[in-house]
mmCIF file of the protein (N, C-alpha, C, O) and its ligand, coordinates in Angstrom:
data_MODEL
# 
_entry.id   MODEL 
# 
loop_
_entity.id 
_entity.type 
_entity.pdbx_number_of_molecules 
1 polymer     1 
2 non-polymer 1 
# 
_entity_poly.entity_id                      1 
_entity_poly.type                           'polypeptide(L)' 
_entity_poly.nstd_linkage                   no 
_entity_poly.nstd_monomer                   no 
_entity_poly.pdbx_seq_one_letter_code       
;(UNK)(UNK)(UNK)(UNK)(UNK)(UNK)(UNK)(UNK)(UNK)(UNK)(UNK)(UNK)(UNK)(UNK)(UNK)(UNK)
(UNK)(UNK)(UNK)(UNK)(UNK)(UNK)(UNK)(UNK)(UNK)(UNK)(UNK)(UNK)(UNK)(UNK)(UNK)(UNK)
(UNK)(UNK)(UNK)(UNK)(UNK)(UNK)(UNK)(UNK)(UNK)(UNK)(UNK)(UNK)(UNK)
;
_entity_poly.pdbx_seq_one_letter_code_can   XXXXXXXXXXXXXXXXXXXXXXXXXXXXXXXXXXXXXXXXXXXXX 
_entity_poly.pdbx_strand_id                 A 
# 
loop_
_entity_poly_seq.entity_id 
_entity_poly_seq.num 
_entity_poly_seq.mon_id 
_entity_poly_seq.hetero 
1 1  UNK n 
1 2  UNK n 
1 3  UNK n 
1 4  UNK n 
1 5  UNK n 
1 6  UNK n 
1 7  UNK n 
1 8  UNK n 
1 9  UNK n 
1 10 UNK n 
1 11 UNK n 
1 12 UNK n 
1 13 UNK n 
1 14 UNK n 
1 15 UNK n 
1 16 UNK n 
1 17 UNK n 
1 18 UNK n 
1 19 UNK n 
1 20 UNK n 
1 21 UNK n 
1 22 UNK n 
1 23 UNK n 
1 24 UNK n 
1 25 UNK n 
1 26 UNK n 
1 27 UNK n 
1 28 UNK n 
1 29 UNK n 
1 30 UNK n 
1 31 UNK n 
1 32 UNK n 
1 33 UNK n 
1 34 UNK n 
1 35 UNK n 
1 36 UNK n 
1 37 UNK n 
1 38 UNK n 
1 39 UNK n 
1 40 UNK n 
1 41 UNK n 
1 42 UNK n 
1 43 UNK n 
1 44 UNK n 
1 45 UNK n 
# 
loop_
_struct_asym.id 
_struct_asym.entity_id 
A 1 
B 2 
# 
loop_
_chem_comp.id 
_chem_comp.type 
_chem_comp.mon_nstd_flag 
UNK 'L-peptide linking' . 
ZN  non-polymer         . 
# 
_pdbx_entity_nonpoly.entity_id   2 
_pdbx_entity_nonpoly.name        ? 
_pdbx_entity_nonpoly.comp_id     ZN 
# 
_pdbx_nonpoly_scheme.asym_id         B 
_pdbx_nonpoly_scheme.entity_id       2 
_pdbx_nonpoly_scheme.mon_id          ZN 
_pdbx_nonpoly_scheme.ndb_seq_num     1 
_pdbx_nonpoly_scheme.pdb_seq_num     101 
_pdbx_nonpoly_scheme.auth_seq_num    101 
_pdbx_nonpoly_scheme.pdb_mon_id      ZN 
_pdbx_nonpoly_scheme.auth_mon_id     ZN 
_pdbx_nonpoly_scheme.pdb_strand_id   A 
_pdbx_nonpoly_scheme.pdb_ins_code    . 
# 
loop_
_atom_site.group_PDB 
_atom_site.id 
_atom_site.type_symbol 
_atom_site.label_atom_id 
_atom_site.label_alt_id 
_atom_site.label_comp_id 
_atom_site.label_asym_id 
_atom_site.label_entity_id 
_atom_site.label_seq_id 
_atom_site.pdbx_PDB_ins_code 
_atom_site.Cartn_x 
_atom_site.Cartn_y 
_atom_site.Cartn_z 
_atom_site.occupancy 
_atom_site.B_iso_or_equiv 
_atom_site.pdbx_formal_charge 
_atom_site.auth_seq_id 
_atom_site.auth_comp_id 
_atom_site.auth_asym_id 
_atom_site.auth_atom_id 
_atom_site.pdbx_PDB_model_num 
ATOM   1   N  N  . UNK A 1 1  ? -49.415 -13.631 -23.742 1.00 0.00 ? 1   UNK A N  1 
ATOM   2   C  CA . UNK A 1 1  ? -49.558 -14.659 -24.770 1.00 0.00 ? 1   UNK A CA 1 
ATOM   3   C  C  . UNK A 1 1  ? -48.831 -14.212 -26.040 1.00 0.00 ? 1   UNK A C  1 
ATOM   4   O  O  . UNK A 1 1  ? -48.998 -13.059 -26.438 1.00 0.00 ? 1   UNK A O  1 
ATOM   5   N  N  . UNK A 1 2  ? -48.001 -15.092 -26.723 1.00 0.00 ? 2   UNK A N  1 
ATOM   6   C  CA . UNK A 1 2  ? -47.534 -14.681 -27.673 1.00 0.00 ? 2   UNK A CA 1 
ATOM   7   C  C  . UNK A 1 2  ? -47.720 -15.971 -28.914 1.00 0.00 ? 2   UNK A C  1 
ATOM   8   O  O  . UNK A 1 2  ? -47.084 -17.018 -29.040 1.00 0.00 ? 2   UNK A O  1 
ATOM   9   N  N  . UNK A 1 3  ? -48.860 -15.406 -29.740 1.00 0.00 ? 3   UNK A N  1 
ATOM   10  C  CA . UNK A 1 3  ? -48.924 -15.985 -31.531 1.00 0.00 ? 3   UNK A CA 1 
ATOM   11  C  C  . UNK A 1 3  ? -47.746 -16.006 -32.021 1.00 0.00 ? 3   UNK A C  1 
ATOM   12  O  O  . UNK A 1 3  ? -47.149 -14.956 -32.255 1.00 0.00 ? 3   UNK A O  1 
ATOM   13  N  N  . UNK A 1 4  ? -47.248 -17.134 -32.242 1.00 0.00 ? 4   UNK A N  1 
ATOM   14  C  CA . UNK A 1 4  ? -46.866 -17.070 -33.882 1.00 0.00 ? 4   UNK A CA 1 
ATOM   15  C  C  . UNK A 1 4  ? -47.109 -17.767 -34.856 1.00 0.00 ? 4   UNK A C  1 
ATOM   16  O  O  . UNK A 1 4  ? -47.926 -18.675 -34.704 1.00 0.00 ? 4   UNK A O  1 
ATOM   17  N  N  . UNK A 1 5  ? -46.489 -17.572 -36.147 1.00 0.00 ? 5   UNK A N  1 
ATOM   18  C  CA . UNK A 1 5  ? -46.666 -18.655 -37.082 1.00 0.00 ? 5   UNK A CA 1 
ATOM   19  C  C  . UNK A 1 5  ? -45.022 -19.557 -37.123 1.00 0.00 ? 5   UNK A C  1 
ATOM   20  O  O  . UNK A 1 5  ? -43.824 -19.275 -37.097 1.00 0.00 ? 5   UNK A O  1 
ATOM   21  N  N  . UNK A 1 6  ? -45.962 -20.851 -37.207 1.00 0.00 ? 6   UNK A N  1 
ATOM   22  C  CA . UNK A 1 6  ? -44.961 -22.054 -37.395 1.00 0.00 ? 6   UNK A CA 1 
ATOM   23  C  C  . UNK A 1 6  ? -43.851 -22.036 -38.436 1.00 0.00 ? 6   UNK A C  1 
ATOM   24  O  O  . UNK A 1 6  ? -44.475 -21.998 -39.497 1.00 0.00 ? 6   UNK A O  1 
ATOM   25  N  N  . UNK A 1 7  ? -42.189 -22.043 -38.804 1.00 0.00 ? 7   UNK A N  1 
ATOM   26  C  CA . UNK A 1 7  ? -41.831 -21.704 -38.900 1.00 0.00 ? 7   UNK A CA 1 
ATOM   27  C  C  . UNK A 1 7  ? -41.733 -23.033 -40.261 1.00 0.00 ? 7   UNK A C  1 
ATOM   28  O  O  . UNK A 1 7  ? -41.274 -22.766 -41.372 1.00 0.00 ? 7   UNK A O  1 
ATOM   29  N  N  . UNK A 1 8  ? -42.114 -24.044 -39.985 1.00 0.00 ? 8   UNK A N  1 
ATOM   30  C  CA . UNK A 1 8  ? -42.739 -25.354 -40.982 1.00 0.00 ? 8   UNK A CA 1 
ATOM   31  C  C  . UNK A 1 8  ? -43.994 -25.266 -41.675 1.00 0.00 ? 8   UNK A C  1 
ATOM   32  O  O  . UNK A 1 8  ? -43.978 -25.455 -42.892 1.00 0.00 ? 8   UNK A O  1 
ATOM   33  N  N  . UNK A 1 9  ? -45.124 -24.998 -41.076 1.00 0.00 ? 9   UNK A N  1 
ATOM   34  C  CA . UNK A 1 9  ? -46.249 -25.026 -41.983 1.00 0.00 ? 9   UNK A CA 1 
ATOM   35  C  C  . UNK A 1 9  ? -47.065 -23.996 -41.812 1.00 0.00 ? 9   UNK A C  1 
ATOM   36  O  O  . UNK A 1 9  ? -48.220 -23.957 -42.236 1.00 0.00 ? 9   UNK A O  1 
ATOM   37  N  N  . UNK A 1 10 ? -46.501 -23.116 -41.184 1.00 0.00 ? 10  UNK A N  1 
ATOM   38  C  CA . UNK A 1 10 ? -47.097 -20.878 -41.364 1.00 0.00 ? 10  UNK A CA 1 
ATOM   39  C  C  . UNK A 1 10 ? -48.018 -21.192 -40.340 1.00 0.00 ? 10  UNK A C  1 
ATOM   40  O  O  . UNK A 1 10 ? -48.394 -20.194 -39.725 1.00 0.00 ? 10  UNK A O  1 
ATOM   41  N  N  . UNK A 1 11 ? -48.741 -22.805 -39.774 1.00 0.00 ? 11  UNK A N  1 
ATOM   42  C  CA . UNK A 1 11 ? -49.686 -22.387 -38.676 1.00 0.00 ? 11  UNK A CA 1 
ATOM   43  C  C  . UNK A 1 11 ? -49.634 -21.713 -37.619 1.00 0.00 ? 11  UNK A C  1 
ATOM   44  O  O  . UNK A 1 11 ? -48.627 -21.598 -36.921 1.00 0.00 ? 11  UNK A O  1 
ATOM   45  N  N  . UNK A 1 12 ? -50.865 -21.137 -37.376 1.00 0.00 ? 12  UNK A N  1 
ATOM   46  C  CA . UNK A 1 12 ? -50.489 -20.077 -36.459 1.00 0.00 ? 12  UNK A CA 1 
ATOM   47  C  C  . UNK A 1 12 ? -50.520 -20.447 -34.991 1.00 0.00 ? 12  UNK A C  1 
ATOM   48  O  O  . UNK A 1 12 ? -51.660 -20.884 -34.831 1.00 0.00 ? 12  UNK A O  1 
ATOM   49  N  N  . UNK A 1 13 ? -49.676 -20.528 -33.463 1.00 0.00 ? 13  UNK A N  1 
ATOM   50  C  CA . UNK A 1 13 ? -49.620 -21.335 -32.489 1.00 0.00 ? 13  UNK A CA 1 
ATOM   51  C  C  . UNK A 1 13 ? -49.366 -20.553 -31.542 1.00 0.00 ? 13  UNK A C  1 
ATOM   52  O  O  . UNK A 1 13 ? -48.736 -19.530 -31.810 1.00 0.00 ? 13  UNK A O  1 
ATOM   53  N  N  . UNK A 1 14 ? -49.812 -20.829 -30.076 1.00 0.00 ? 14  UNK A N  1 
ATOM   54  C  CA . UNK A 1 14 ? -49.502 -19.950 -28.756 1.00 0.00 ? 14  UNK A CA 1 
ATOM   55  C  C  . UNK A 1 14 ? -47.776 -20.567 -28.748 1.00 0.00 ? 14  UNK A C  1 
ATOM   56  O  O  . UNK A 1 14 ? -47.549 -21.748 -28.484 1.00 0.00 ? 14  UNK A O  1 
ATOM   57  N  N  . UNK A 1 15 ? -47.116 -19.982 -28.941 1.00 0.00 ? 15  UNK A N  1 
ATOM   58  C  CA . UNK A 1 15 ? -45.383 -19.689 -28.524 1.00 0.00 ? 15  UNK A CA 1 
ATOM   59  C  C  . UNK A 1 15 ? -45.097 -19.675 -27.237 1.00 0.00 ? 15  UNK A C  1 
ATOM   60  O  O  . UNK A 1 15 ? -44.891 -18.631 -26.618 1.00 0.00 ? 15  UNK A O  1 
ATOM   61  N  N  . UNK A 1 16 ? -45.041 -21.430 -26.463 1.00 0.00 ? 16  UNK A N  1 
ATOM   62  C  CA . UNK A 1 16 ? -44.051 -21.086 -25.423 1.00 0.00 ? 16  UNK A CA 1 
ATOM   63  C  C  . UNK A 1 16 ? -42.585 -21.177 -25.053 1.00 0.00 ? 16  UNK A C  1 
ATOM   64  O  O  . UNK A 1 16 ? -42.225 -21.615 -23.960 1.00 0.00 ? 16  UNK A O  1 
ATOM   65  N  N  . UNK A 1 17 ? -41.663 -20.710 -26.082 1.00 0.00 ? 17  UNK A N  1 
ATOM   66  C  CA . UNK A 1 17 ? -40.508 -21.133 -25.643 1.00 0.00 ? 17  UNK A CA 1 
ATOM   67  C  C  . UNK A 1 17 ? -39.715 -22.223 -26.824 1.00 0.00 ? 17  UNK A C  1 
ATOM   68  O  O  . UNK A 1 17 ? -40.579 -22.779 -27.503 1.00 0.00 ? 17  UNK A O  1 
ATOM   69  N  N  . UNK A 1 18 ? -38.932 -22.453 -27.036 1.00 0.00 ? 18  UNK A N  1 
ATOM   70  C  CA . UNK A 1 18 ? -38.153 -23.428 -28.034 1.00 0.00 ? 18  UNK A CA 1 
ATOM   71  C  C  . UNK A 1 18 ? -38.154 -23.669 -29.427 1.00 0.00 ? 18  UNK A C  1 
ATOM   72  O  O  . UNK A 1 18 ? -38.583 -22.541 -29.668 1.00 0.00 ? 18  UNK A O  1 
ATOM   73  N  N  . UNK A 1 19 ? -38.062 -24.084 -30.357 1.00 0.00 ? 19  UNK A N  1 
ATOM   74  C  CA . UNK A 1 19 ? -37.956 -24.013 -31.463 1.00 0.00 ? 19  UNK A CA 1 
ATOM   75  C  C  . UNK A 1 19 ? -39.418 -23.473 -32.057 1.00 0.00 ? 19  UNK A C  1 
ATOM   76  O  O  . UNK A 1 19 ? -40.542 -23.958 -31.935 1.00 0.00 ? 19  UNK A O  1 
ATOM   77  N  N  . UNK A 1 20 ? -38.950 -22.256 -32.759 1.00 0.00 ? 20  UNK A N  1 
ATOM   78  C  CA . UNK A 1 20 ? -40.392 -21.663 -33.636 1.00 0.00 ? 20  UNK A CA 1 
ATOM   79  C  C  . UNK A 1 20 ? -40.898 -22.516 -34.421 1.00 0.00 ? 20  UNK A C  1 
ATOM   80  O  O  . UNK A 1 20 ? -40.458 -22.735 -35.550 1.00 0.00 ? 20  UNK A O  1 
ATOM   81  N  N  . UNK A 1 21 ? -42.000 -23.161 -33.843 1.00 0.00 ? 21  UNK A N  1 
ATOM   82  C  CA . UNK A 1 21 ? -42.618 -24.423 -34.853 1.00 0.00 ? 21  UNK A CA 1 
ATOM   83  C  C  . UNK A 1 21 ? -43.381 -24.628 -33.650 1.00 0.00 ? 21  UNK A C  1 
ATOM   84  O  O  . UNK A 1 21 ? -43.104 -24.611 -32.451 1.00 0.00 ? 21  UNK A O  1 
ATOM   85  N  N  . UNK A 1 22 ? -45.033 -24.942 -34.716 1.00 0.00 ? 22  UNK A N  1 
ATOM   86  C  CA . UNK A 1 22 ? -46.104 -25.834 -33.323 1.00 0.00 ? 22  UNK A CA 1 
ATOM   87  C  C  . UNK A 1 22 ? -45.880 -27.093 -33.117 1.00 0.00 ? 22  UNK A C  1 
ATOM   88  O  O  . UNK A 1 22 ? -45.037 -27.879 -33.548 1.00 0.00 ? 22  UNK A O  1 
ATOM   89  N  N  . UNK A 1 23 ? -46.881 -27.186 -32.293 1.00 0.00 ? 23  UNK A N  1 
ATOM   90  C  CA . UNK A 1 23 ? -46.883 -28.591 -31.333 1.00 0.00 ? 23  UNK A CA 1 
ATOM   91  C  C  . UNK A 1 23 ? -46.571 -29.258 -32.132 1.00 0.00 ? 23  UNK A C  1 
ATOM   92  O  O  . UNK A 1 23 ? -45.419 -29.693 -32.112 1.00 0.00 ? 23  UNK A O  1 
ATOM   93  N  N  . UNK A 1 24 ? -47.464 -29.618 -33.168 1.00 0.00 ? 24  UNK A N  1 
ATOM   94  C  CA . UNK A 1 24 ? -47.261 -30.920 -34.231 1.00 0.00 ? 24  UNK A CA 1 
ATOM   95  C  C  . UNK A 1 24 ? -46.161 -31.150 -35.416 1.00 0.00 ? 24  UNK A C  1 
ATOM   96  O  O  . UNK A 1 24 ? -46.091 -32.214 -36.031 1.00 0.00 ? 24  UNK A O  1 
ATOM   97  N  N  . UNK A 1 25 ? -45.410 -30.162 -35.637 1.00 0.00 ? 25  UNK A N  1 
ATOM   98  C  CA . UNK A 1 25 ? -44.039 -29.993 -36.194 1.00 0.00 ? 25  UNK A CA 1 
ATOM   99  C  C  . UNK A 1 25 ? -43.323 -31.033 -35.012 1.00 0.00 ? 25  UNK A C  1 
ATOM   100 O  O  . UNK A 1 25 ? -43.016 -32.225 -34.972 1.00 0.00 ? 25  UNK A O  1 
ATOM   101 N  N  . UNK A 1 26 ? -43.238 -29.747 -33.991 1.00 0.00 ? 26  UNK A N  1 
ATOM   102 C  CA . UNK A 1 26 ? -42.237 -30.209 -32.889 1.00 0.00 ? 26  UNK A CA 1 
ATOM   103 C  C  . UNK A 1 26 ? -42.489 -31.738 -32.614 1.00 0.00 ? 26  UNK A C  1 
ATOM   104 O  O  . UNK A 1 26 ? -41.483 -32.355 -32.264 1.00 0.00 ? 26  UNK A O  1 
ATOM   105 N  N  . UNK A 1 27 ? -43.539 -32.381 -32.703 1.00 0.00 ? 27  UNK A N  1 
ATOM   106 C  CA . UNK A 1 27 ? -43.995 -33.703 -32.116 1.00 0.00 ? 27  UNK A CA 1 
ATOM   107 C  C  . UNK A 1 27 ? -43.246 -34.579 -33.432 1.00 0.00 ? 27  UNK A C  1 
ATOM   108 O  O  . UNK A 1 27 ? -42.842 -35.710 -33.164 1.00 0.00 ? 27  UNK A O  1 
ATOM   109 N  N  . UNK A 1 28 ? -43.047 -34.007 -34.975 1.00 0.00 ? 28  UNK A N  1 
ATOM   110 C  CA . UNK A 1 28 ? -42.973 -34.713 -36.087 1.00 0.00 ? 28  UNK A CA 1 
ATOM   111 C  C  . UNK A 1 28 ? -41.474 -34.533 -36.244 1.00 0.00 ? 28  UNK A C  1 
ATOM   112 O  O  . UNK A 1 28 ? -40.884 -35.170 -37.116 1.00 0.00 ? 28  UNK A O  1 
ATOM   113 N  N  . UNK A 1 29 ? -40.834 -33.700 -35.445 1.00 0.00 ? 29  UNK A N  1 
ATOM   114 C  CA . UNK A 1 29 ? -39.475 -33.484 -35.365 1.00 0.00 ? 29  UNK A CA 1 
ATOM   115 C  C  . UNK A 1 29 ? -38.968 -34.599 -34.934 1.00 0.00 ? 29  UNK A C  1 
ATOM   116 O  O  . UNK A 1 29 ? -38.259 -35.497 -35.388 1.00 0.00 ? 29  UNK A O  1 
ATOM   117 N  N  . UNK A 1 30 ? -39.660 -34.259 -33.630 1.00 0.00 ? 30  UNK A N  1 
ATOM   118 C  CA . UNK A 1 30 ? -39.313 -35.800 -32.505 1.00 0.00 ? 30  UNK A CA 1 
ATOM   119 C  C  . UNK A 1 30 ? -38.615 -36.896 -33.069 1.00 0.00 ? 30  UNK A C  1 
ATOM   120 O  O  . UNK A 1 30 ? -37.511 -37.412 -32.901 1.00 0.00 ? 30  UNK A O  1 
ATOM   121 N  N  . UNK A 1 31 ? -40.074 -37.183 -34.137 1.00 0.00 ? 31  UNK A N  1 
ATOM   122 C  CA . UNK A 1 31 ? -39.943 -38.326 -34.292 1.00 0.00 ? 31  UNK A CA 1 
ATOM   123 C  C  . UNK A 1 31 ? -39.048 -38.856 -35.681 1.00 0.00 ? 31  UNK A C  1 
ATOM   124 O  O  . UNK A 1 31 ? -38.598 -39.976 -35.922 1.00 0.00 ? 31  UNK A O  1 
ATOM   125 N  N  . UNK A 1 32 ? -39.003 -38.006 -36.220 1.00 0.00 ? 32  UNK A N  1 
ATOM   126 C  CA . UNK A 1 32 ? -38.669 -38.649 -37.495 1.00 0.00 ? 32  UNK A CA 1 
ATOM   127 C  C  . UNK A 1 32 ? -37.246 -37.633 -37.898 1.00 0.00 ? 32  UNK A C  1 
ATOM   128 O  O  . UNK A 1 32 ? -36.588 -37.988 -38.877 1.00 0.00 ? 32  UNK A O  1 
ATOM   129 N  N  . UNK A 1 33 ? -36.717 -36.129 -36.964 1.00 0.00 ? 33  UNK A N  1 
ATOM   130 C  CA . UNK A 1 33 ? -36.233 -34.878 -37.827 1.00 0.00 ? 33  UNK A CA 1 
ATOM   131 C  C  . UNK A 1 33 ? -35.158 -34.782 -36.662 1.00 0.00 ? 33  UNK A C  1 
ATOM   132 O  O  . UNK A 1 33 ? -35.247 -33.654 -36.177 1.00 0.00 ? 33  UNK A O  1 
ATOM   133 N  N  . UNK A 1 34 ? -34.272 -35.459 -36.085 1.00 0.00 ? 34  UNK A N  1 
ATOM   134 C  CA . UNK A 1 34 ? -33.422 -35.321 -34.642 1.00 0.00 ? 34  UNK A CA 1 
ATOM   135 C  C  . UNK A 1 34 ? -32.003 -34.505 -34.966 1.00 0.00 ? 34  UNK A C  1 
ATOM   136 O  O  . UNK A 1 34 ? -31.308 -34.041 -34.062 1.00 0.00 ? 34  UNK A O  1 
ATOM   137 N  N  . UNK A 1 35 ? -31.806 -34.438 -35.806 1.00 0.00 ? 35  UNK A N  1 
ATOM   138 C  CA . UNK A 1 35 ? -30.406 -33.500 -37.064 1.00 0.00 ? 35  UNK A CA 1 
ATOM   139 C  C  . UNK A 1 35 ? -30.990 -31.860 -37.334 1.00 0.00 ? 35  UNK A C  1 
ATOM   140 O  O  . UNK A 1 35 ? -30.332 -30.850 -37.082 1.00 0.00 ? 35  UNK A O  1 
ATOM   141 N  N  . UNK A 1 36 ? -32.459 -31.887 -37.937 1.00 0.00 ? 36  UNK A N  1 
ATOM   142 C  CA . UNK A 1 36 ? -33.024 -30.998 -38.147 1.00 0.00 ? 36  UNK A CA 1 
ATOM   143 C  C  . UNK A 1 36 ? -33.672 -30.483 -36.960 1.00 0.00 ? 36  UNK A C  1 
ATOM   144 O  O  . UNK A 1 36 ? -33.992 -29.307 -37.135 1.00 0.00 ? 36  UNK A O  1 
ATOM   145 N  N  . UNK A 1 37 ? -34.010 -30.962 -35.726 1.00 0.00 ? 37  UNK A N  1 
ATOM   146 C  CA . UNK A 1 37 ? -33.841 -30.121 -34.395 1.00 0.00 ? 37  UNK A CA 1 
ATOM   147 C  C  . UNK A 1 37 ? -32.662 -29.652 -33.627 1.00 0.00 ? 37  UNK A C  1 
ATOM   148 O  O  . UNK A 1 37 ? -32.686 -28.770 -32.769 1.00 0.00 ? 37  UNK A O  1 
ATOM   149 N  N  . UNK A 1 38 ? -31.764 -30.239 -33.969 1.00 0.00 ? 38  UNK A N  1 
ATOM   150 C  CA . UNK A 1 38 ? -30.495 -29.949 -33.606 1.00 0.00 ? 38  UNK A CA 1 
ATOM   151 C  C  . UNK A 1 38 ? -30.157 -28.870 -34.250 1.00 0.00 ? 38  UNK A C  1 
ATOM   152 O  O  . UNK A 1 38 ? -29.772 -27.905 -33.590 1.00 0.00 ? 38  UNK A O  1 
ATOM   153 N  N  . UNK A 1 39 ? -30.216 -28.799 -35.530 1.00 0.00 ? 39  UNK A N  1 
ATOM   154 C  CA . UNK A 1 39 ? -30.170 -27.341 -36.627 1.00 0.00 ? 39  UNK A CA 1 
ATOM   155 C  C  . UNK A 1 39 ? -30.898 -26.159 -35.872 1.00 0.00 ? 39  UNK A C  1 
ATOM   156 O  O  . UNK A 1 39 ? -30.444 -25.025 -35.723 1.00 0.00 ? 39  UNK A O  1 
ATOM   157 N  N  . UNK A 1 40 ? -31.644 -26.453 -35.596 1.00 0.00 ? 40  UNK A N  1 
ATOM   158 C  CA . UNK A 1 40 ? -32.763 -25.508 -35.437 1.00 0.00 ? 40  UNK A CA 1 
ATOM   159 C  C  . UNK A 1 40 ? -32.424 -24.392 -33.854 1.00 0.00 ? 40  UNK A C  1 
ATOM   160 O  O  . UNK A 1 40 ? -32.223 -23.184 -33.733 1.00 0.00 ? 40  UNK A O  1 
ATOM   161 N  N  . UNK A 1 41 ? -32.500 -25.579 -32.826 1.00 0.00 ? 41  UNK A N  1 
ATOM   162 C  CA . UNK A 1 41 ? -31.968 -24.889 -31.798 1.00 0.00 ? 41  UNK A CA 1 
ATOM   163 C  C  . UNK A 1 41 ? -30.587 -24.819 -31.890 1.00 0.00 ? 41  UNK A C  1 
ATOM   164 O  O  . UNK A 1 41 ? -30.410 -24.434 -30.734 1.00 0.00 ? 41  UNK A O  1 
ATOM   165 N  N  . UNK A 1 42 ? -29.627 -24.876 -32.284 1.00 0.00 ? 42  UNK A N  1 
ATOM   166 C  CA . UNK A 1 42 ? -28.630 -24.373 -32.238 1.00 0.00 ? 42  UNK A CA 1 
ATOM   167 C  C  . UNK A 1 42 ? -28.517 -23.098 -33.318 1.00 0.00 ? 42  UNK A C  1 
ATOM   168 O  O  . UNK A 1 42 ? -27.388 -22.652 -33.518 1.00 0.00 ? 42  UNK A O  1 
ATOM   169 N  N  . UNK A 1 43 ? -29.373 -22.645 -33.848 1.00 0.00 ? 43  UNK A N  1 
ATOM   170 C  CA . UNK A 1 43 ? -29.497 -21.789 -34.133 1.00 0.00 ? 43  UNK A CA 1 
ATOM   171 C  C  . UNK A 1 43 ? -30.192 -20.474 -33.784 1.00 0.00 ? 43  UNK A C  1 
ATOM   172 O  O  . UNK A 1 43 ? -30.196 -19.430 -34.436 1.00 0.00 ? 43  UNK A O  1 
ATOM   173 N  N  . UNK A 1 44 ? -30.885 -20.794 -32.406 1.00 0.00 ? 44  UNK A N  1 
ATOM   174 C  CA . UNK A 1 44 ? -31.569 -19.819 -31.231 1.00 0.00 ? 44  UNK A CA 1 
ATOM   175 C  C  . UNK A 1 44 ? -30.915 -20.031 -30.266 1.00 0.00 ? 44  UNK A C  1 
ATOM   176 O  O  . UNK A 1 44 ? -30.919 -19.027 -29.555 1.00 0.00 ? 44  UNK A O  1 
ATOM   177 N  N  . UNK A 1 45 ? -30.198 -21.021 -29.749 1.00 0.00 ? 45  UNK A N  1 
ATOM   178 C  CA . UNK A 1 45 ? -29.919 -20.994 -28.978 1.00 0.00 ? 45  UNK A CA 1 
ATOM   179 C  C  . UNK A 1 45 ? -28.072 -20.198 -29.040 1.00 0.00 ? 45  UNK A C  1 
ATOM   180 O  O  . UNK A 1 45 ? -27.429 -20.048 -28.001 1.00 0.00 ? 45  UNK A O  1 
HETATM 181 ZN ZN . ZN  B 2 .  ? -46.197 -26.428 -37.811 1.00 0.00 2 101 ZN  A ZN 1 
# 
């Protein structure tokens, strides 16, 4: 298991994989942030 903190609002989240940010970032990305996920993983990836 790997914690981290959200890389948007410091919450702290089980990390599986893809952009450092929890569920509910990632879900608010989705919806409203599609430039700023693109930023993001192309910057891990
Ligand atoms: Zn978050």
């Amino acid at each position: 298991m790997d914690v981290r903190n959200c890389k948007s609002c410091g919450k702290l989240y089980n990390y599986i994989g893809g952009p450092p940010l929890c569920p509910s970032c990632v879900k608010a990305l989705d919806d409203k942030f599609d430039l700023v996920k693109k930023y993001i993983y192309d910057n891990i990836y």
